[in-house]
C-alpha positions in Angstrom: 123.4 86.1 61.8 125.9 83.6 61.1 125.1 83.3 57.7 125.9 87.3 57.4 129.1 87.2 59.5 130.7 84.1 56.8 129.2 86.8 54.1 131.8 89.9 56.0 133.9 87.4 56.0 134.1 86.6 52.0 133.7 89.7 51.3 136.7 91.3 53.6 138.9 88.0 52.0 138.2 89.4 48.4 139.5 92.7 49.0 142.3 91.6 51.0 141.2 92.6 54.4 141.3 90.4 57.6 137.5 89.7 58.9 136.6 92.7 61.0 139.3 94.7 60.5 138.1 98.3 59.0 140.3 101.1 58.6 137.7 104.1 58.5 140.1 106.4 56.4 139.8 104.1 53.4 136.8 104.8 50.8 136.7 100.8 49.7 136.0 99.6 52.5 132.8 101.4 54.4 131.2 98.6 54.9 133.2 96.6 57.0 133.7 99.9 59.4 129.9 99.9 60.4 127.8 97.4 61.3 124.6 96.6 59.3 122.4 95.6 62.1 122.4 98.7 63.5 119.0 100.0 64.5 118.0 103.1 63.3 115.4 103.7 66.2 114.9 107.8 67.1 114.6 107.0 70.5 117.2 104.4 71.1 119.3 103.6 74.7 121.8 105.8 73.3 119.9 108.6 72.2 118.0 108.9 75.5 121.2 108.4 77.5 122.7 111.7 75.5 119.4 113.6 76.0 119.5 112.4 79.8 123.3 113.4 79.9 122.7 116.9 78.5 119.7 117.7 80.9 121.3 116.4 84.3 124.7 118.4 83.1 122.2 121.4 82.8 120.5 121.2 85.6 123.8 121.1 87.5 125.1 123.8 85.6 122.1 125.8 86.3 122.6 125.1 90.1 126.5 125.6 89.9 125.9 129.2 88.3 123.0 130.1 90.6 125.4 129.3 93.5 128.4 131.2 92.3 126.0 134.4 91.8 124.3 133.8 95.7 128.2 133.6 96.6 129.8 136.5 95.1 126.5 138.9 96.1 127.1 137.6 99.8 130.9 138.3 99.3 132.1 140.9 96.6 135.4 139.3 96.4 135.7 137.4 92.9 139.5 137.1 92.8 139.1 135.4 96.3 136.2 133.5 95.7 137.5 132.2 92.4 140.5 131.3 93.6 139.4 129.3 97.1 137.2 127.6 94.3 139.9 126.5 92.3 142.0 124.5 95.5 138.8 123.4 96.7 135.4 123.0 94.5 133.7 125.2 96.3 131.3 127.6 95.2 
């Protein structure tokens, strides 16, 4: 690991760059703006923390909706009900 990091760092000194700096607009420099040791795993922490993001914001989103609907059949006021949701989160 150390040996890779002195390598970054000869190679950022030859093209002028500071170690670890990366400015992601320039096409010289790539590889010092992602790192190499990056796992390419399908199912890494990050992928199943987005898939578990998108289902619980779903699930909610399914519930939220399914509440508005029970609320404005119970009251057929949507002006009202939308606004009293606005000031207070309220379905």
């Amino acid at each position: 690991s150390s040996a890779a990091n002195s390598g970054d760092f000869s190679k950022a000194a030859e093209k002028g760059f500071e170690p670890g700096t990366c400015d992601p607009y320039d096409p010289k420099n790539p590889e010092f703006c992602s790192p190499e040791d990056v796992e390419s795993k399908f199912l890494s922490k990050r992928t199943l923390k987005l898939v578990s993001l998108f289902t619980l914001w779903y699930i909610l989103n399914t519930g939220y909706n399914i509440g508005n609907k029970l609320v404005l059949t119970a009251l057929p006021i949507p002006w009202t009900s939308a606004t009293i949701e606005l000031f207070f989160g309220l379905p």
